[in-house]
C-alpha positions in Angstrom: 2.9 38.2 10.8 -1.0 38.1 12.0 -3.0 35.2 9.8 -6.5 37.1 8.9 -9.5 34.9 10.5 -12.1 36.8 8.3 -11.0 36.0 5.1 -10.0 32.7 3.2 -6.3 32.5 2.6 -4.2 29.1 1.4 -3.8 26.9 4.4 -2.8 23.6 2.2 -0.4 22.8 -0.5 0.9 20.0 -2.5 4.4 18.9 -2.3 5.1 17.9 -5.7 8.5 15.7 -6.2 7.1 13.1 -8.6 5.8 14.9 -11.8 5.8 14.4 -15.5 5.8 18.2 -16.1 7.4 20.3 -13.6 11.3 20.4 -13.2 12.8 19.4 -9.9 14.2 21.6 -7.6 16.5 18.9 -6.5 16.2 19.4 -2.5 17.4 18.0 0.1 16.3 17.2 3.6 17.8 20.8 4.9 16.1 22.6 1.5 12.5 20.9 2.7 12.9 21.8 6.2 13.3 25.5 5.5 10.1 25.3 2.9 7.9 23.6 5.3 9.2 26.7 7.7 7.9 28.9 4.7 5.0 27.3 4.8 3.8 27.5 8.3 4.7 31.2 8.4 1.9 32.0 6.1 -0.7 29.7 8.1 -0.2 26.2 6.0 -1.7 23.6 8.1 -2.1 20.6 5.3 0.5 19.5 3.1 -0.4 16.7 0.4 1.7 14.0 -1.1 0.8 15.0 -5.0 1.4 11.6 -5.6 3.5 8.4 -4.3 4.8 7.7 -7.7 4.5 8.3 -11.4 5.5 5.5 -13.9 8.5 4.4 -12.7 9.9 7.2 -10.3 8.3 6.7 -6.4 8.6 8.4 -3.2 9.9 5.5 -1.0 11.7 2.2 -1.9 7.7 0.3 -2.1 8.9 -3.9 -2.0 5.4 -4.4 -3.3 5.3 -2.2 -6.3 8.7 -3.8 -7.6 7.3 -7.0 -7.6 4.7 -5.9 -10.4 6.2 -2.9 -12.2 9.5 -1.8 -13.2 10.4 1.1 -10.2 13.6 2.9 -10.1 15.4 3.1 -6.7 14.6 6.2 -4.4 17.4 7.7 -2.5 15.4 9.8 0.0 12.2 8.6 1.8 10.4 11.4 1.1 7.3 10.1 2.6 9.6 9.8 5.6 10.7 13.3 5.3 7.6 15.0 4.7 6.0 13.3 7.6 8.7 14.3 9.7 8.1 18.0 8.7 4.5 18.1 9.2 5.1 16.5 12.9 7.5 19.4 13.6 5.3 22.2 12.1 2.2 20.4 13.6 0.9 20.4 9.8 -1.7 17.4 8.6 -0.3 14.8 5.6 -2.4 13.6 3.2 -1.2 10.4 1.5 -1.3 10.9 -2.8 -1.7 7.4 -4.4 0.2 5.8 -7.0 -0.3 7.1 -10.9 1.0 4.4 -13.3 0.4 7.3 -16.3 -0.6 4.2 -18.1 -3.2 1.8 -17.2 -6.2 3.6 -16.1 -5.8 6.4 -19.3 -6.1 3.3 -21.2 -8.8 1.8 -19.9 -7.6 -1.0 -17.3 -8.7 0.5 -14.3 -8.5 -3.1 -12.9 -5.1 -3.2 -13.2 -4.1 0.3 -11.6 -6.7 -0.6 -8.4 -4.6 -3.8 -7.7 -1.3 -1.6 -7.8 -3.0 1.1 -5.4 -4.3 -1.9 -3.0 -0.5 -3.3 -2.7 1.0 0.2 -2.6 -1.7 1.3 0.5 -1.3 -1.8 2.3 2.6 -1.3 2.4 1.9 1.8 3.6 0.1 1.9 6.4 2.6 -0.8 7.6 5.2 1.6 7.7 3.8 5.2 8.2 -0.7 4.7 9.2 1.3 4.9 12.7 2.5 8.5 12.2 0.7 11.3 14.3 0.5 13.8 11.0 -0.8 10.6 8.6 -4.4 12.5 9.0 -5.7 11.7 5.2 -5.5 9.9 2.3 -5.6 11.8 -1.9 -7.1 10.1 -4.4 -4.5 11.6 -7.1 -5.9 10.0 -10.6 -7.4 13.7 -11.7 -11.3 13.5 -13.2 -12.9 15.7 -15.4 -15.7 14.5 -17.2 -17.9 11.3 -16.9 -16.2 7.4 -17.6 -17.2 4.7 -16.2 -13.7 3.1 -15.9 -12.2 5.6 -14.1 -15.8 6.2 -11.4 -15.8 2.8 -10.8 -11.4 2.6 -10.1 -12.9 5.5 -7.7 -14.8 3.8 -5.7 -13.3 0.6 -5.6 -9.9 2.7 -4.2 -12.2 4.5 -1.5 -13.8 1.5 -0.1 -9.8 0.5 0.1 -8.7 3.1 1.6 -11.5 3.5 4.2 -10.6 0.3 5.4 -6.6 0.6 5.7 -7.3 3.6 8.2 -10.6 5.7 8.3 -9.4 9.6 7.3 -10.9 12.3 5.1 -10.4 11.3 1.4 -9.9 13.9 -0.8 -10.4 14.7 -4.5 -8.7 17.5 -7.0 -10.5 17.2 -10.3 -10.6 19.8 -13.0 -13.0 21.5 -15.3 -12.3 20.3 -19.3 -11.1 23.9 -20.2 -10.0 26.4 -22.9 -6.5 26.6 -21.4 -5.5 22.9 -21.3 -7.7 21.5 -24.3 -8.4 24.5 -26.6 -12.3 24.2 -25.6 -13.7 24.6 -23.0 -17.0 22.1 -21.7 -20.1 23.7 -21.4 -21.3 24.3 -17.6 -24.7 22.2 -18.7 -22.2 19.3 -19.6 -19.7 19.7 -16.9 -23.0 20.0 -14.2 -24.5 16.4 -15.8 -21.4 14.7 -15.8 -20.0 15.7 -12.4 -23.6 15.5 -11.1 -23.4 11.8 -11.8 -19.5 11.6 -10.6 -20.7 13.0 -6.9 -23.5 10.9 -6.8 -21.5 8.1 -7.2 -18.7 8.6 -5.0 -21.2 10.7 -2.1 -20.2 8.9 1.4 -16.5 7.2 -0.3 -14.8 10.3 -1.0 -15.1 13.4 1.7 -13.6 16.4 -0.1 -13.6 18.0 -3.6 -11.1 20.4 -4.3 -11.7 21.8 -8.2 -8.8 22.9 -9.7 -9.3 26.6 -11.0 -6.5 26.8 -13.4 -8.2 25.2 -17.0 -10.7 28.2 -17.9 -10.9 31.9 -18.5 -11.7 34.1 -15.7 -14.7 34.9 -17.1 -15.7 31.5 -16.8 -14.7 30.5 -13.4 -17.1 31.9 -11.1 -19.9 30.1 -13.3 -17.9 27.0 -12.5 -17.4 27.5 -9.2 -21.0 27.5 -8.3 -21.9 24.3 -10.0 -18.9 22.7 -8.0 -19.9 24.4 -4.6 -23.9 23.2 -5.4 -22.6 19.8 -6.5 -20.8 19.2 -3.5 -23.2 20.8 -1.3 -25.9 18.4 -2.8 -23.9 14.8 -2.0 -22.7 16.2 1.1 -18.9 16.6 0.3 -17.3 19.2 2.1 -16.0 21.9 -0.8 -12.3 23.1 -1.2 -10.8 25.0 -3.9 -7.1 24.3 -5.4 -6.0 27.8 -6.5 -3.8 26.8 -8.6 -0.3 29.4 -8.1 1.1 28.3 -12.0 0.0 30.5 -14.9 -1.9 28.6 -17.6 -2.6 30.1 -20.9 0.6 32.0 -21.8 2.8 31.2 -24.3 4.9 29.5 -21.4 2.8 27.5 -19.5 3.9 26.6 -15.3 5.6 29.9 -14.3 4.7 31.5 -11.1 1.1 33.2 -11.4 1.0 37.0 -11.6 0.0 38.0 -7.8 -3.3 39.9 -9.4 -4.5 36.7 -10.9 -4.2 34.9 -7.8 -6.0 37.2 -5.1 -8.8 37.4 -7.8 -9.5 33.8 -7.6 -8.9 33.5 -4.1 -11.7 36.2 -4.0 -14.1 34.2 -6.1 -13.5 30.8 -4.6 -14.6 32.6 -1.0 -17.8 34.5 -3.1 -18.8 31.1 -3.5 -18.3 29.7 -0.1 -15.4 27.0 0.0 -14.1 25.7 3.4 -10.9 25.7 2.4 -7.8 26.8 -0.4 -5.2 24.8 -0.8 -2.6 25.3 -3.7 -0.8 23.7 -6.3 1.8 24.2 -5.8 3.8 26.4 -2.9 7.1 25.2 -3.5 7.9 26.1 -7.0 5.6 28.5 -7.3 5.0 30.4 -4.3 7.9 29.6 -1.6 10.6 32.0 -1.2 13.1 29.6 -1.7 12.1 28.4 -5.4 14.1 28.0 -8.1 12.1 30.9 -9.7 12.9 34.2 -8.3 9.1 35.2 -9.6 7.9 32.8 -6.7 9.8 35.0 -4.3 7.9 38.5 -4.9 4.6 36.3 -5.3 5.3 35.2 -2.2 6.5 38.9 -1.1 2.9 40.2 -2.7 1.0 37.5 -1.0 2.4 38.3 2.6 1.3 42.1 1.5 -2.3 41.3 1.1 -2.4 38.9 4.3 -1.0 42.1 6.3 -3.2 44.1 4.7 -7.1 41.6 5.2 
């Protein structure tokens, strides 16, 4: 199949294994090596850990975590395991920090920086080495202004640009209508996130919006603040076109196809660098648990032939 060069098409994903919200497909090592094959065969090049643990379920068996906070065991590496795959499919890893779910919602943004310090440290001992480590993402998602949470920002940036110097990126999300039952007003979201970029301009690298929260009639508004914002602090602009449906009665089903192209189409109106998705596997990847993903994925091949 020929990847179009004129048009912007998803070229990064998430690889989501540690969630609070979205079921497990329960893979192995032989299930993630045929995905990431999926992946690469509709031009992937950047896979990101979504995160390296939530609450008490992690990625890897981390010796410094245990020592502060109750983890259960991992059976797989699957920082291991996903490096592995991006070597083979000459793909780019970004690192996802570790969420506690608790201490930085509540206001002890103290406490989750120490845990990300430890975590980080750990782990470029044992993977900073690898040839498709190529960036770090700062996972703890932002919407509107608090001070807590900027300052936990920058403190995990500075930490992170010191443990090995790669693009950091960012996947915040507009306060909207489909997650909160209102939606911000672009006047609010523009002061608060103009004061967010300001602050973290020259820690963090890339933005990547989410563009799931709001209605489409809303998005392209959004869009343009983001794009302007990021343009103005000098972060380089990618969009996470998000491939779960949000505002039906069922929320996290594969997207309807039409929805999707449509905001691919207005994230490259606005001129993004990049798309990258949450989330292929479930969503998107021909070998999900939801046979929906499959003919989404069937559609989307479709309109690559056809741009």
């Amino acid at each position: 199949m020929k990847i179009m060069n004129n048009k912007l098409s998803i070229t990064g994903t998430f690889l989501d294994e540690i969630s609070h919200d979205i079921p497990s497909a329960n893979w192995g090592i032989d299930e993630w090596r045929k995905d990431f094959d999926a992946m690469k065969n509709i031009g992937i090049d950047t896979v990101i850990l979504i995160r390296a643990g939530y609450k008490d379920k992690i990625t890897f068996n981390s010796e410094k975590l245990k020592k502060s906070f109750s983890i259960r065991p991992a059976y797989i590496d699957l920082v291991d395991l996903f490096l592995i795959e991006a070597e083979r499919c000459g793909m780019n890893f970004y690192f996802g920090l570790y969420d506690s779910g608790i201490f930085w919602i509540n206001g002890d943004y103290r406490k989750e920086v120490e845990l990300n310090y430890r975590l980080t440290e750990e782990v470029i001992k044992k993977y900073g080495h690898r040839k498709a480590f190529q960036g770090w993402y700062a996972s703890h998602e932002l919407t509107v202004y608090d001070d807590n949470q900027l300052k936990m920002y920058q403190q995990l940036a500075e930490h992170l640009r010191g443990l090995k110097d790669v693009p950091i990126l960012m996947s915040p999300y507009v306060k909207g209508n489909k997650q909160f039952g209102e939606t911000i007003s672009p006047k609010k979201h523009e002061e608060d996130w103009n004061t967010i970029l300001s602050a973290l301009s020259g820690k963090v690298d890339i933005v990547a919006f989410q563009d799931g929260q709001v209605e489409f009639s809303e998005l392209s508004k959004f869009m343009e603040i983001n794009k302007k914002l990021a343009d103005k602090y000098n972060l380089r602009s990618w969009s996470n076109v998000e491939t779960l449906e949000r505002g039906m009665p069922i929320d996290f089903f594969p997207i309807d196809w039409r929805n999707l192209i449509y905001k691919i189409e207005m994230a490259e109106s606005v001129g993004v660098e990049k798309l990258i998705t949450f989330e292929f596997s479930h969503f998107m990847s021909p070998n999900s648990m939801y046979p929906s993903a499959h003919n989404l994925y069937n559609r989307y091949k479709e309109w690559l032939d056809e741009n």
